[in-house]
Structure formats: structure tokens, C-alpha cells
C-alpha positions as CSV (number, residue, x, y, z in Angstrom):
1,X,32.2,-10.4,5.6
2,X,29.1,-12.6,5.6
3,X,26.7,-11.6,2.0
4,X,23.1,-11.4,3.1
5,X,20.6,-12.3,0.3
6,X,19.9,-8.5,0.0
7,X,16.8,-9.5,-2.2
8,X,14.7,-11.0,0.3
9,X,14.4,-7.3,1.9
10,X,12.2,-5.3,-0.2
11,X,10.2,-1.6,0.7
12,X,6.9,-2.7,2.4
13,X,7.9,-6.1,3.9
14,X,6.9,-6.6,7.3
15,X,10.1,-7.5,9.7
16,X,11.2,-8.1,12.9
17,X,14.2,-9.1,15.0
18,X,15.5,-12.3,14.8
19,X,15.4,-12.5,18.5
20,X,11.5,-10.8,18.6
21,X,10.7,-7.1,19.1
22,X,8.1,-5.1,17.0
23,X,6.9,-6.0,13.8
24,X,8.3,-3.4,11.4
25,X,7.9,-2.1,7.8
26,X,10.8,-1.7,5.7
27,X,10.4,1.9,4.0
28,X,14.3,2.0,2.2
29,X,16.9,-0.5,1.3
30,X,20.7,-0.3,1.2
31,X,22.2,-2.5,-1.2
32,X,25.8,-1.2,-0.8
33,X,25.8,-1.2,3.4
34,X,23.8,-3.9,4.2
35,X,21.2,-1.8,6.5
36,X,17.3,-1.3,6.2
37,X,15.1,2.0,7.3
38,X,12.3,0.2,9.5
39,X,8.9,2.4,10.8
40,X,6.4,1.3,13.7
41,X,4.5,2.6,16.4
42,X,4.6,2.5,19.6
43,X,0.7,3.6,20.5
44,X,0.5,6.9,19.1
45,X,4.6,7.6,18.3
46,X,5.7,6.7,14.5
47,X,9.3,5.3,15.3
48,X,11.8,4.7,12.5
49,X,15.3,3.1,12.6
50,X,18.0,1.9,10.3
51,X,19.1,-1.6,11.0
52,X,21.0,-3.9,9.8
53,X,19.7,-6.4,7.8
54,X,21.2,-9.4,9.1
55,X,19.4,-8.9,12.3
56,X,16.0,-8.8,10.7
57,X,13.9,-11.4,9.4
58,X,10.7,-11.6,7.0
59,X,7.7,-11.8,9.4
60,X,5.0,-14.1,7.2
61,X,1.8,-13.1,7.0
62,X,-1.0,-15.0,5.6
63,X,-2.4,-13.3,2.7
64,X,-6.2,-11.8,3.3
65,X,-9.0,-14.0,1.3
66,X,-10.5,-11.6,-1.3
67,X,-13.8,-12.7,-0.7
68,X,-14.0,-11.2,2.7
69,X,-13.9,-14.7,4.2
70,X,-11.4,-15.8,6.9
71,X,-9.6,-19.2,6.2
72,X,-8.9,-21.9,8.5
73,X,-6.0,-23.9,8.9
């Protein structure tokens, strides 16, 4: 069995499949199975899943500017 860096996967990190979907929050972690506990909506209906890890990825955001200012590229 394949060991996934379980500590790139934190509570609060924004995922997604590795193949695309929704971008998802990660509420739980676990360590011992290898499997995440994702939440999104789809309009108005909060959805939430437990995948495994290996099929996710850490979607990168660019971090807000604190003065209120967006920032160019």
C-alpha cells in the first residue's frame, strides 16, 4: 500500500479531485484509514462525504491582501 503524506491534509483546507469536481473543505482527518470528511454546496444543499485522500488534492488559493487591496500578478 502506497503512504500518502497524511500531513498535507489538514481541517479547513480547500480540496478537490484530482481529476476536478467541487472545491471542498476538509472538516475531519483520518490518519489511521487514509480518508478525509469533505463539505460543499450545491446551491442551497450542504453536502458532505468521506473520501479518500489520495484522490484529493490541495486547491491553492492566493491569500487576501490585508489592506483591502486586490493584487495583480
Amino acid at each position: 500500500m502506497r503512504r500518502i503524506k497524511m500531513e498535507l491534509f489538514k481541517p479547513g483546507e480547500i480540496v478537490e479531485f484530482k481529476s476536478a469536481g467541487p472545491k471542498m473543505t476538509i472538516i475531519t482527518v483520518d490518519n489511521s484509514s487514509g480518508e478525509a470528511t469533505c463539505v460543499w454546496f450545491e446551491g442551497k444543499e450542504r453536502k458532505e462525504v468521506i473520501f479518500d485522500v489520495a484522490a484529493l488534492r490541495i486547491v491553492h488559493q492566493r491569500k487576501p491582501d490585508p489592506r483591502g487591496y486586490a493584487r495583480s500578478r
